[in-house]
N, C-alpha and C positions, 0 to 999 in steps of 0.2 A: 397247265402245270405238268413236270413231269413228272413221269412215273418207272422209277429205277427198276430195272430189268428182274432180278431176283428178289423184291421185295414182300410177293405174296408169302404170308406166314407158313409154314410147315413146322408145326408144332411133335415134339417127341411126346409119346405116351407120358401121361402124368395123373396123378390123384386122382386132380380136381380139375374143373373147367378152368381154363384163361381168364383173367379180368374181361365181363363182358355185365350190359344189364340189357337182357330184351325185351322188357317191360318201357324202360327212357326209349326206345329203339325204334319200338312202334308207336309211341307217344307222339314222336319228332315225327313221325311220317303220315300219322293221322292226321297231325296238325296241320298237316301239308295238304294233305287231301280237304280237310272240312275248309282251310282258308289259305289261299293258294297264294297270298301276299307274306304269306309267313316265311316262304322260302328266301326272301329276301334278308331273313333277319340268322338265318343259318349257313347262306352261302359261306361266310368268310369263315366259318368255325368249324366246317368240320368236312370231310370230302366225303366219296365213296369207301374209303377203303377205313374210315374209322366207323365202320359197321361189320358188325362178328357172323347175325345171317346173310349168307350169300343172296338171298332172295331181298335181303332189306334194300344192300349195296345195286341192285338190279332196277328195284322203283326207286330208288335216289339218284341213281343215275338219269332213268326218265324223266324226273320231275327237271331235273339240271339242262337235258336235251328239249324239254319242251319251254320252258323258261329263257331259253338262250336264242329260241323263233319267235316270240313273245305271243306263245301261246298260253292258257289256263292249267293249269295243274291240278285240276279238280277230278275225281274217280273216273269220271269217261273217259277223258283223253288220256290218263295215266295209263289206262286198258287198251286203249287204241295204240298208242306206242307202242306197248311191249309185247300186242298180237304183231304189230308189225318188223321189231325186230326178233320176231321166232323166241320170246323170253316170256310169253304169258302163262304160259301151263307151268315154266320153269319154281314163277314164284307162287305158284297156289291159284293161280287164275283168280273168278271174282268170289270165290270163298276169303281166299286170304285179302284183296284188300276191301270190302264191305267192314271185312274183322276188323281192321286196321283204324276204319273209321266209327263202329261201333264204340270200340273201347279209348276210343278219347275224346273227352267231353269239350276243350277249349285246347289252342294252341297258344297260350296267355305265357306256359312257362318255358318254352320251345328255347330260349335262349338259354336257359341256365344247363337244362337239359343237354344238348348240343355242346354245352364245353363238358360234361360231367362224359358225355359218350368220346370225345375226345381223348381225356383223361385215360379213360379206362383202353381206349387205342392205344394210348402212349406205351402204357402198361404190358401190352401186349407185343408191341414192339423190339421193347425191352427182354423180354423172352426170348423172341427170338432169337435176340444178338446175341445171348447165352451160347443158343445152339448152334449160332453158326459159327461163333468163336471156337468153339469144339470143332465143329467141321475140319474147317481151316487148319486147326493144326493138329488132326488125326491126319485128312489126308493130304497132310504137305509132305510127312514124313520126313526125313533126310534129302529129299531132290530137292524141297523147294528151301530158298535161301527166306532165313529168318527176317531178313529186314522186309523181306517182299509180302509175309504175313502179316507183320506188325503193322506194316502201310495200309494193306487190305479193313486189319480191325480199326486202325484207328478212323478212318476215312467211313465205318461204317457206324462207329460210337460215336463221332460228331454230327453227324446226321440225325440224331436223336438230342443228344445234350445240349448243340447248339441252342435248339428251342429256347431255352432259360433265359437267353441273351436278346429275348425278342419279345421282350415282352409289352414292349409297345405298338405293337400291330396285332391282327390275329391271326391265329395259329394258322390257317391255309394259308397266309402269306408268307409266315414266316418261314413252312416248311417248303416253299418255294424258292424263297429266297436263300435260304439254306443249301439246297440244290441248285441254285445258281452259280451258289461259292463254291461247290465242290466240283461242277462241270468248269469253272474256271481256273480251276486250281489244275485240273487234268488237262485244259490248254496248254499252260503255263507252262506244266512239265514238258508239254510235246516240241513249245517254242525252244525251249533248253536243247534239244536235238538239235545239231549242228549237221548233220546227215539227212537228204532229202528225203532218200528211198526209206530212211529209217521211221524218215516224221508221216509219209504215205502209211507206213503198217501203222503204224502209233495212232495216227484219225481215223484210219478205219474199224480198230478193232477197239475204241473210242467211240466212237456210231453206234457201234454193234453192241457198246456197254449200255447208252444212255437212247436205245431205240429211237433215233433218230436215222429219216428215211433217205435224206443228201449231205453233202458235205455244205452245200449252201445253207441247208436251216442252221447246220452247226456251226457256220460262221457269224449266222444271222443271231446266233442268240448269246454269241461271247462279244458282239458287239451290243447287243442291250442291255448286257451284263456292265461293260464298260461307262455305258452314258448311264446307267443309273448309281454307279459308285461314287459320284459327288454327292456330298452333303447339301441338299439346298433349305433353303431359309430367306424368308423376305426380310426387309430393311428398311427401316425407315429414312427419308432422306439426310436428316442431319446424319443419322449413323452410317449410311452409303458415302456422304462426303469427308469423314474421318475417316472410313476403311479406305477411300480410292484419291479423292479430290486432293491431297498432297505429293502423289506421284507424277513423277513427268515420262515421257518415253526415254527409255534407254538404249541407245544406240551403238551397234559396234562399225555402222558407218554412217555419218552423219547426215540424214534426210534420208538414205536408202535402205539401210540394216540393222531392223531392230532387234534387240534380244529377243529369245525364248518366241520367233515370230515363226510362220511359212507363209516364205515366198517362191512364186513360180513364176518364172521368163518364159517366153514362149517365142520362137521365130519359124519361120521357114527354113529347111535345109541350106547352111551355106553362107547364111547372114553374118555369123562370128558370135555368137551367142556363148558359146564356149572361150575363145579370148578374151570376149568380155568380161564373162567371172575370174576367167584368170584373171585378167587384168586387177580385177576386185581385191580377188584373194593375197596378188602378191604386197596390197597396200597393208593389208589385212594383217597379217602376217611378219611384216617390216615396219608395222604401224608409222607409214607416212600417209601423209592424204594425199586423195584421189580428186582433182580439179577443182583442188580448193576444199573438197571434203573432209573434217577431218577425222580421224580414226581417235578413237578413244582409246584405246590400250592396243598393242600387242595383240594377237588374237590367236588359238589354235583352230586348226581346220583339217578336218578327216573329206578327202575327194574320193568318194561313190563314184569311180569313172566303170562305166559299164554298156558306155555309147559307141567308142571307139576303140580299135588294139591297141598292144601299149608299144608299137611301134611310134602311132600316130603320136599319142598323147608325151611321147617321151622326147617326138621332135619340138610338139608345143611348148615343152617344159625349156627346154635348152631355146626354141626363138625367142624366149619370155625371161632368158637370164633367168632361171629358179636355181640352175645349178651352180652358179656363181655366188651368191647368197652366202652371209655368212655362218658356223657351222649352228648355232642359234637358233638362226629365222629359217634354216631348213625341215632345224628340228620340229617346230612347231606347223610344220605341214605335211599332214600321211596319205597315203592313199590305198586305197581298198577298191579292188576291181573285179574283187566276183561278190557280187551278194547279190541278194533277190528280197523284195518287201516281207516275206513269211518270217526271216531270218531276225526277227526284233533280237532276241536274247544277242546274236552275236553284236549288232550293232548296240546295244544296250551296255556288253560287256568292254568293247572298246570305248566308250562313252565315261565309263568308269575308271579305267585304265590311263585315260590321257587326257581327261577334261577338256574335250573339244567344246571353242564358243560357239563353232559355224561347220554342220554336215551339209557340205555342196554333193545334189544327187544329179549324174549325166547318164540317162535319161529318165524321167519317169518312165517312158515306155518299155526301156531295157530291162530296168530292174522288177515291171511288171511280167512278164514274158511268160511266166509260169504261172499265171491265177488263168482262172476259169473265166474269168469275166472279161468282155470286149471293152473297150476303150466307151463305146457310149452309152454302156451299163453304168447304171448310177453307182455300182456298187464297186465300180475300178477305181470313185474317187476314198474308198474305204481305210487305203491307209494313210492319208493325208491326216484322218483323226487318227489314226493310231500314233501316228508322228508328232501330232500335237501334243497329245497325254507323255511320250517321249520327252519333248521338247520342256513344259512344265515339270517333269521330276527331273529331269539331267539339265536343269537351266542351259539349254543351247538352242540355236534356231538353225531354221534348214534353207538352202535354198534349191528348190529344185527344178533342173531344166525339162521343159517339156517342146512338144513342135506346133504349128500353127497350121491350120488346113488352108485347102486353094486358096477361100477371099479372104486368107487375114485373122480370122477366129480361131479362137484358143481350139485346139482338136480334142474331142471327145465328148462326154456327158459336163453338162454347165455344172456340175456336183463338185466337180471339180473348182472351178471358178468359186464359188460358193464358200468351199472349206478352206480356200486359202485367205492368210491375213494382207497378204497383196499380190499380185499380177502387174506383171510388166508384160510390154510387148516390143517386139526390135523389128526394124524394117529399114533395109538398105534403100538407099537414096538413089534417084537415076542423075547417077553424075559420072562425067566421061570417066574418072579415076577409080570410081565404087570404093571412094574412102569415107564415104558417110554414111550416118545410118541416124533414125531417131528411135529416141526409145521413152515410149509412151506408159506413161504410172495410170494402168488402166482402173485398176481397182487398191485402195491403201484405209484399213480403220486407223492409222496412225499420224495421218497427213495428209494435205490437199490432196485428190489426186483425179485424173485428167486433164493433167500437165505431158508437156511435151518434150524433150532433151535431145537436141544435137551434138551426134558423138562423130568424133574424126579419127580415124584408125592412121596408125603409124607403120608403113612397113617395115620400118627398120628394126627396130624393136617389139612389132606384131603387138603392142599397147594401144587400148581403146582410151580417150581423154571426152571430158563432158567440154562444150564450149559455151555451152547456156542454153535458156530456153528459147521456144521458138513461141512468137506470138505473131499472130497472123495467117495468114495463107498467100499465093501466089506472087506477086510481085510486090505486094505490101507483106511478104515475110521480113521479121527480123530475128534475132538470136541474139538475146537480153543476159549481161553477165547478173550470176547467181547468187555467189562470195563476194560481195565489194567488199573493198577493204573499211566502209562502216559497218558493213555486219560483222566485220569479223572483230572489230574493235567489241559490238557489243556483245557478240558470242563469248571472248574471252573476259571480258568482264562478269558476267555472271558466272564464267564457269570459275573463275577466281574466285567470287564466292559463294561458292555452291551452296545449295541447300537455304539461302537466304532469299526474300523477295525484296523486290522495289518498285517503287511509283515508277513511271513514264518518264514522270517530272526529275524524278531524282538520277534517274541515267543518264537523263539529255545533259544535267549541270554537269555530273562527271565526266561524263565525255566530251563536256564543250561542242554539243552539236545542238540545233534548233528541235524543239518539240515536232513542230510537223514534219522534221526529218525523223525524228526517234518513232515516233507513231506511223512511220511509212515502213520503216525497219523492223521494230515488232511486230506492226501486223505482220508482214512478208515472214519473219526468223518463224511466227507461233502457228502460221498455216502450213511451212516445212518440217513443222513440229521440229524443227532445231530448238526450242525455249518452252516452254509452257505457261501459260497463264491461270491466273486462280482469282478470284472475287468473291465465292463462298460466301462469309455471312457482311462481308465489307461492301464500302459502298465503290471503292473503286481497284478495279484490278491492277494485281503485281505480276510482275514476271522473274521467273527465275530457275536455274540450274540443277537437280538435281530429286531430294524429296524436301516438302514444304513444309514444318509444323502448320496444322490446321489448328485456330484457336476453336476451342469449344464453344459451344452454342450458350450466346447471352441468355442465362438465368434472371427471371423476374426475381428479385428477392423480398422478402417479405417485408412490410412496411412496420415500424416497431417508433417510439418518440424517438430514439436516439437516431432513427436513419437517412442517411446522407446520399442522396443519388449519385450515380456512378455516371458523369463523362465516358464518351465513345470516342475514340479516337479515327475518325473517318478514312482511315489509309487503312485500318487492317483489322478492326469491331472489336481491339485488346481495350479491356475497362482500365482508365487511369483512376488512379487511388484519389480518391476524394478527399477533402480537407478535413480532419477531424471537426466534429461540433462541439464550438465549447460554450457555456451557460454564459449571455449577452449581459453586461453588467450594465443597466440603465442608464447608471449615475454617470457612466464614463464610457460611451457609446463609439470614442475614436480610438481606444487605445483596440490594437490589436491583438490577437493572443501570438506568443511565440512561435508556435511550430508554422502558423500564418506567416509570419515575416521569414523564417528558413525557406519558404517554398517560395516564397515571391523573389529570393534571393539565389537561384540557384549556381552552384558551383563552374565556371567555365570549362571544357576539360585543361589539362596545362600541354601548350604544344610538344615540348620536351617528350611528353609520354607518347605523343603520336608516330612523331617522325621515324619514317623509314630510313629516307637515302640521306645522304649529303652529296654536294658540289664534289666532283671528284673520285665518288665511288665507280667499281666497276659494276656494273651488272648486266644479266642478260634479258634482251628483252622475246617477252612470251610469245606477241603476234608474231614478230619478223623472224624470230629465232637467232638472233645474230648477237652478237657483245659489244658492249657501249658505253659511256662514260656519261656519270650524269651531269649535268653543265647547269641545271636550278634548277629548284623545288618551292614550290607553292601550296600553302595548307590552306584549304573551304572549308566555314564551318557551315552546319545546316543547322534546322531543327530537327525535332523530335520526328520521324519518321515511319515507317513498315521497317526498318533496319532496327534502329533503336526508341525507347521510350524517351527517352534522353536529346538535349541536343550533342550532336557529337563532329567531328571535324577529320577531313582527308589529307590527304595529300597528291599532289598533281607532279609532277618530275619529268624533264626537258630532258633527253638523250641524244648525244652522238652518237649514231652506231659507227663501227669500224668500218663500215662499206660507205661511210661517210655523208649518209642521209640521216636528216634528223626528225625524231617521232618523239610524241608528246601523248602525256595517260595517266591514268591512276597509279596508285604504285601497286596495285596488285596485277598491273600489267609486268612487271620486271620483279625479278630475284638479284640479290647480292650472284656476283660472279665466282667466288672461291667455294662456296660452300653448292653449289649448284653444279658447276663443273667438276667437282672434287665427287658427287654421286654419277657426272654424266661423261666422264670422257675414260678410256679403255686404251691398258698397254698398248703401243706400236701407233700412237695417234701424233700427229707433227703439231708443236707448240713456236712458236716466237714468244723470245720475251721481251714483255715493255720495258720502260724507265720506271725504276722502282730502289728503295731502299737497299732490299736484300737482293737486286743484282748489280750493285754500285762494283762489286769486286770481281765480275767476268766479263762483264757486260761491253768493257773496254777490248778485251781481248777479241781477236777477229774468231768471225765464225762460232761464235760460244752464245748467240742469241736466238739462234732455230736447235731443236734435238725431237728425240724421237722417246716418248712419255716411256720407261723402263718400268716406275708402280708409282703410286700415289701412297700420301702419309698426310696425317694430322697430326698436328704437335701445337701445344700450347693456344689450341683455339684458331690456330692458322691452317691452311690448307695448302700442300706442294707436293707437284712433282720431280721426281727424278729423272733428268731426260740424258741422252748418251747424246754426246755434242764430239763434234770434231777434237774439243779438246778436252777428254773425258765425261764421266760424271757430272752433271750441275744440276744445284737445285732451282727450279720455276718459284715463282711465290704466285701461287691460281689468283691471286688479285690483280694481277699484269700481267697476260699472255694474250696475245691472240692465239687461234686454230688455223692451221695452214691446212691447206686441201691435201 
């Protein structure tokens, strides 16, 4: 525990004695002596210093130092202690404690006792703060600034009152933990210093508050401060599969980048490890996908560059096309290239400032350079949890590069390896070009990993591309594509309807592909953790996109004459409504009751309600990304499913794209084209127009079919551009355009 530097009392002349009883005083310490198990039932209640004689505080300490070698606390050895720490003659030698144990007959009340001398500590305490409140502001006089007294009391009144808030532990704990909060609170303030040499006086004279003998115990005890400020609590299984089992991973690059994650790369000097994230970052950012990966939004990113000058890194920026970009997806990428790991408040307040999804750090080594600790001190891996705790309050993930020693292993203390949520590792290939390289998913909680990926660099463009995995070795290597175009089919299908699950069975119908192809597909999508699966309290698993209502855990319900068992519906354990019971009429045992003939009659849905597309429509389609005409549509009905209790019926739709390849899907694979284009295309973008109604009157005229989009409008539920045409002004109708490059 500690023990704050000015806290010994210094009482001003008064009346009367301080709240003290030393009668309970010596009770508690007799009790100690005649039964040396009793100290067990006092540790947590009450320490040395909630005793008034200085001699008591002296054998309570002994009995604490001998108890803690798991020695007897019994009158000889309490004697032999305190001759040996030069304290025997101090408290009375064996006159005072023989007295000690004369006058207490049982240690039976030793506990009540113990919170009562407490008590009367607190009391005493409380006096104090009186007087040092006075102190404080006799001798600040006019030099010292008021806020800096006010800080001082308040900081010294919470250390007392807190207590109240604790009262479900015991009082030595709590005034530990009380002072835990207040040594943390004094970090806190220090991390706020933006100034190095500012934040060195500020820890030291810090030490010198909180008597602490290095700067390492005092790191050591704001990080046990840290891991003990979660809330923990056990769970039962069903209620762990309601708090978690409906979550899938969330990714801001698909199979590689997870939210709120830390991940570390690690190569040897030279490899391209740094191109590589760029390469990451510029998808990132521009949100296209990375070799077939796809980015799920937009993303911003703060780059930690503190490995290289910004010579270097400004040539990489310019071979990586960053400055080309438009002014947008610039914005969403900054860079910060002096900081150091001690500096959380600044990277905390940039965090705040720009809601970064992704802090890219180049190098862990660089921005370590200032800590005390070597690379294969356990304790170099220390801010990786500080990052983490970051990462959870500022919803962002980090990635951070680090280097790989001679044979290959991650460099430094495995603490490292440990605290990260994955490890990658990159090693160039011996190929006459040294444009390959594999990059190995060493360690991943999110997804298979001790997978392999061959990447082939581009000099032209200085861009890293994945070409697939590699399975094999030596001459029996191959390199296996990742993305086929059936995963991608089924990726966009669930992501169409997100947050919804389905059978196996019910994907393969919709996508018109064979079951043991669709179970070759899921498996592979659910171990890249691209999809998730759940089974929970069902009998057979769904897959699906985003979070899952988990249905609550089947209640037995109580058995009464009126009750009717509940049907299980085997796709997903939701109770169908059971048929009312109604009173069997003997005499006339065929006729049925009504609401029996409604349920055996159910309603079909009507197509009319379903249909999306018609023959004709324009839309775009999601996988290929291109515009197309839809040429037929086709409605499935199913049953009652993990989708609906109901049966319910689809729609399938045959497309033309304009690049004149024809693709066939759900309709939740395509969107209507005017209303889709009308949120996705931007001033200064080149249209052609089709053959349509409202361009019967330019359309004739030469050169009035291509322009250049001036703004977009809606009117009357329609969607159009304004485009500047060779022969002024004309309106597009977004229902018939292509996009010219």
């Amino acid at each position: 525990m500690f023990v704050y530097k000015n806290s010994e009392p210094n009482f001003a002349p008064v009346a009367s004695l301080p709240p003290q009883n030393i009668e309970m005083e010596e009770a508690i310490l007799g009790g100690i002596l005649l039964d040396p198990s009793a100290l067990d039932r006092t540790r947590d209640l009450l320490d040395s210093h909630s005793f008034y004689i200085p001699s008591h505080r002296h054998i309570y300490d002994a009995a604490l130092g001998l108890s803690k070698h798991g020695r007897s606390t019994d009158l000889l050895s309490i004697a032999a202690y305190l001759q040996e720490a030069g304290l025997f003659d101090v408290v009375g030698g064996f006159n005072k404690l023989t007295q000690l144990v004369e006058r207490t007959i049982s240690a039976v009340n030793i506990d009540s006792l113990s919170v009562k001398v407490t008590d009367h500590s607190i009391k005493r305490d409380l006096l104090w703060l009186g007087d040092e409140v006075k102190r404080l502001v006799l001798e600040g006089g006019n030099s010292a600034a008021l806020t800096d007294v006010l800080s001082q009391i308040e900081e010294l009144t919470l250390r007392i009152t807190s207590l109240r808030h604790k009262s479900n532990i015991s009082y030595l704990k709590a005034k530990e933990e009380i002072e835990l909060e207040a040594l943390t609170r004094d970090i806190e303030q220090i991390e706020k210093t933006d100034n190095l040499f500012q934040r060195k006086i500020q820890t030291k004279n810090l030490m010198k508050k909180w008597g602490l003998k290095s700067e390492k115990e005092f790191l050591d005890l704001h990080a046990r401060w840290l891991e003990a400020s979660n809330k923990k609590r056990s769970y039962s299984l069903d209620e762990y599969l309601q708090m978690h089992g409906s979550k899938s991973v969330r990714w801001l690059l698909d199979g590689w980048i997870p939210e709120k994650s830390i991940t570390v790369i690690h190569s040897l000097g030279g490899v391209g490890k740094t191109t590589l994230i760029n390469t990451l970052a510029k998808s990132l950012i521009t949100g296209t996908d990375w070799s077939g990966y796809e980015v799920s939004r937009p993303a911003k990113i703060l780059w930690v560059q503190t490995d290289q000058g910004p010579t270097v890194t400004n040539l990489l920026l310019d071979r990586q096309g960053f400055f080309t970009l438009s002014p947008d997806e610039k914005e969403r990428q900054r860079i910060l290239d002096d900081w150091y790991v001690e500096e959380y408040a600044l990277l905390e307040r940039e965090l705040d400032e720009h809601q970064y999804d992704l802090v890219i750090i180049d190098s862990l080594a660089s921005v370590s350079a200032n800590l005390m600790y070597r690379e294969n001190d356990q304790e170099f891996a220390r801010p990786l949890a500080r990052l983490r705790h970051i990462a959870n309050k500022k919803n962002c993930a980090f990635l951070i590069l680090h280097h790989s020693g001679k044979g290959g292993e991650m460099r430094g203390t495995t603490a490292i390896y440990n605290a990260a949520d994955q490890v990658w590792k990159m090693e160039r290939m011996l190929s006459s070009d040294k444009t390959a390289a594999n990059l190995t998913i060493e360690k991943s909680r999110f997804r298979e990993d001790k997978k392999v990926y061959r990447l082939q660099f581009n000099p032209e463009d200085s861009f890293w591309m994945a070409m697939g995995q590699v399975t094999g070795s030596g001459e029996s290597e191959t390199i296996e594509e990742t993305i086929t175009p059936a995963l991608k089919s089924v990726l966009c299908f669930l992501r169409s309807n997100e947050n919804v699950g389905f059978a196996r069975e019910e994907i393969a119908h919709e996508l018109n592909i064979s079951e043991a192809s669709c179970k070759k597909i899921l498996a592979e999508a659910t171990r890249e953790g691209l999809i998730n699966s759940l089974k929970g309290h069902r009998q057979l698993a769904v897959y699906f996109s985003g979070q899952l209502a988990v249905p609550a855990v089947p209640q037995e319900p109580e058995l009464h004459e009126t009750y009717m068992p509940q049907a299980i519906d085997p796709a997903h354990g939701a109770a169908v409504p059971a048929v009312p019971q109604e009173p069997i009429n003997v005499s006339n045992q065929t006729q049925e009751p009504q609401e029996l003939q409604e349920l055996q009659e159910p309603q079909e849905p009507k197509d009319e309600e379903i249909l999306t597309f018609k023959a004709g429509d324009r839309v775009v389609s999601l996988p290929a990304k291109q515009l197309g005409t839809v040429k037929k549509t086709e409605l499935r009905h199913f049953p009652g499913t993990f989708k609906k209790d109901e049966p319910y019926t689809t729609q399938r739709v045959l497309v033309r794209l304009d690049s004149c390849q024809v693709e066939e899907g759900p309709a939740e694979f395509f969107k209507l084209a005017a209303p889709y284009l009308f949120t996705a295309l931007k001033p200064g973008q080149h249209l052609q127009a089709l053959k349509h109604p409202d361009h019967t009157g330019f359309i004739r005229r030469k050169n009035s079919t291509t322009g250049t989009i001036r703004n977009l409008i809606e009117k009357d539920g329609k969607y159009y551009a304004n485009c500047e045409t060779d022969n002024g002004i004309e309106r597009y109708n977004l229902e018939a355009v292509e996009i010219l490059a």
